[in-house]
C-alpha positions in Angstrom: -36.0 6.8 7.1 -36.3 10.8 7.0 -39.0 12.3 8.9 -40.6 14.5 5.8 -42.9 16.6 8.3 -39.4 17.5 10.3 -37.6 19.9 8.3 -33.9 18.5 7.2 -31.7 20.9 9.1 -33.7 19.8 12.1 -32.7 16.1 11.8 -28.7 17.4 11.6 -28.4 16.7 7.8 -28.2 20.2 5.0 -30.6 20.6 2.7 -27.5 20.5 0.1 -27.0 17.5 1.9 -30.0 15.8 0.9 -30.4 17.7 -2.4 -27.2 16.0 -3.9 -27.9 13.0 -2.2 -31.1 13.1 -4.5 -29.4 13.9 -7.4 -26.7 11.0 -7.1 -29.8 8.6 -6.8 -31.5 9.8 -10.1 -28.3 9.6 -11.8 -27.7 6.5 -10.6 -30.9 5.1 -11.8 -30.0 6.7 -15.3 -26.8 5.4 -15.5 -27.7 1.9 -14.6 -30.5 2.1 -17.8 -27.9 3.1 -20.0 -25.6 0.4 -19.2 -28.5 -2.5 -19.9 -28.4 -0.3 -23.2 -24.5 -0.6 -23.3 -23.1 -4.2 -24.6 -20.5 -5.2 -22.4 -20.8 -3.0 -19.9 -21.6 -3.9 -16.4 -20.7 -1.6 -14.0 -19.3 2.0 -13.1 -17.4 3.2 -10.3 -17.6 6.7 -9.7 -15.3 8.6 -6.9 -15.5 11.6 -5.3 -13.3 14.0 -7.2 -11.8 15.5 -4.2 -10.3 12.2 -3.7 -6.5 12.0 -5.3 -7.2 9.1 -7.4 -5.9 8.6 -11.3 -9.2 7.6 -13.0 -12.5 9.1 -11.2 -14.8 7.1 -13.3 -13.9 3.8 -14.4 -17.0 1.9 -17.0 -16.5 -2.2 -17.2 -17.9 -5.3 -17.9 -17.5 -8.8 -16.9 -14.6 -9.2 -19.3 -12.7 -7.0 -17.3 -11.2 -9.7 -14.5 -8.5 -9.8 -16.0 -7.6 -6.7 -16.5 -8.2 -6.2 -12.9 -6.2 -8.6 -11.8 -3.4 -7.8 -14.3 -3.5 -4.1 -12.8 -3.2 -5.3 -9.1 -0.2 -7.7 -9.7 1.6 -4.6 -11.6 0.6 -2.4 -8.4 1.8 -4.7 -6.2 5.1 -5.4 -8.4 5.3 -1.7 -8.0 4.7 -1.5 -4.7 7.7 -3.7 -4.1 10.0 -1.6 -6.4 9.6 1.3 -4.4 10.4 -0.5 -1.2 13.2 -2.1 -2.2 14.5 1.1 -4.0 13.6 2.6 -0.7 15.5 0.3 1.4 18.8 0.9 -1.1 18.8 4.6 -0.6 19.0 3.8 3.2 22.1 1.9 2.9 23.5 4.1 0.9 22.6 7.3 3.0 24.1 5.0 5.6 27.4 4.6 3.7 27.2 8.8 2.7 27.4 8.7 7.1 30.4 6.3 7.1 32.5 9.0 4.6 31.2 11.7 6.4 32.6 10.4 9.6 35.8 9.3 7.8 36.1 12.9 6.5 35.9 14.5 9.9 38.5 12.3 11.2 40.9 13.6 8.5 41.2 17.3 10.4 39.6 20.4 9.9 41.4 23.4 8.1 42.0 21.3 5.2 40.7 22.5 2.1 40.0 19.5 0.2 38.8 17.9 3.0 36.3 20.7 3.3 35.2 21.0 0.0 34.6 16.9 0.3 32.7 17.2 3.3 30.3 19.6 1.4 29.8 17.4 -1.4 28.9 14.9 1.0 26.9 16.4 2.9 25.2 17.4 -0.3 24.7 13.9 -2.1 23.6 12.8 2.1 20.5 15.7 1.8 19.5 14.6 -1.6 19.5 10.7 -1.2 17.5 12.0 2.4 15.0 13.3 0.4 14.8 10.8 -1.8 13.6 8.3 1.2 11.5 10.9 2.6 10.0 11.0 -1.1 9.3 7.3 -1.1 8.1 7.2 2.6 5.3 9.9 1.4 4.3 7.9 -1.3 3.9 4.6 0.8 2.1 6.8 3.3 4.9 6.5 6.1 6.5 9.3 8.6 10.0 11.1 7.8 13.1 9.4 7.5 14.3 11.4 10.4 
C-alpha cells in the first residue's frame, strides 16, 4: 500500500502513473454499475490500445460460451491453414531450387536458358517471401 506522506515520484512510480491508475479504477467501478443496469451483460474486457489487437473492447454475457468457444476452434482451424499453407510454399520453393539447379546445368550463354533462370529466380523470391510472410504472422524468425 502507497505511503501518502511519501511523495509518488519518491516511491519510483509517476504521478501520471498513479493519476491514470486512478482514473481506470473509477471507471471501472462505473462500468461495472452499468452492466448490473445492462440485461445480459456480464463482463468487459478492455486492452490497451497500443496493443495490435482486432477488438479493444469486447462487452459479454454468460450466453457468450459459445461464441467463445466457436471463435477459438475457427482460430485454431486457422492457425493450421497457415501452417500447412506454410509448409507447401516450402516444398515448393524447394522444387523452384531443383529447376534452378537443373537450369544451371544446361550452360550459360544461352538465351532462353537465361531468360528461364530469371523467371525462376523471380517466382523463388516471391514464394520466399511468401514464407517469410507466414513465419511473421505465426511469430517465427526468417525463412533464411
Amino acid at each position: 500500500m502507497p505511503n501518502k506522506s511519501v511523495p509518488a515520484a519518491a516511491e519510483g512510480v509517476l504521478p501520471s502513473e498513479i493519476i491514470a491508475e486512478n482514473r481506470i479504477m473509477e471507471l471501472s467501478r462505473e462500468i461495472s454499475s452499468l452492466l448490473d443496469r445492462a440485461p445480459g451483460r456480464e463482463y468487459v474486457h478492455v486492452v490497451a490500445a497500443s496493443l495490435p489487437c482486432h477488438h479493444h473492447i469486447t462487452i459479454g454475457g454468460g450466453d457468450d460460451e459459445t461464441e467463445i468457444r466457436a471463435a477459438k476452434e475457427e482460430a485454431a482451424a486457422a492457425a493450421w491453414n497457415l501452417t500447412c499453407l506454410q509448409d507447401r510454399l516450402g516444398h515448393v520453393r524447394s522444387m523452384v531450387s531443383l529447376i534452378e539447379y537443373a537450369l544451371e546445368g544446361m550452360g550459360i550463354g544461352n538465351d532462353e536458358v537465361n531468360a528461364l533462370q530469371t523467371g525462376v529466380s523471380k517466382v523463388y523470391d516471391d514464394v520466399t517471401e511468401a514464407v517469410d510472410f507466414l513465419k511473421s504472422l505465426r511469430g517465427e524468425t526468417s525463412a533464411g
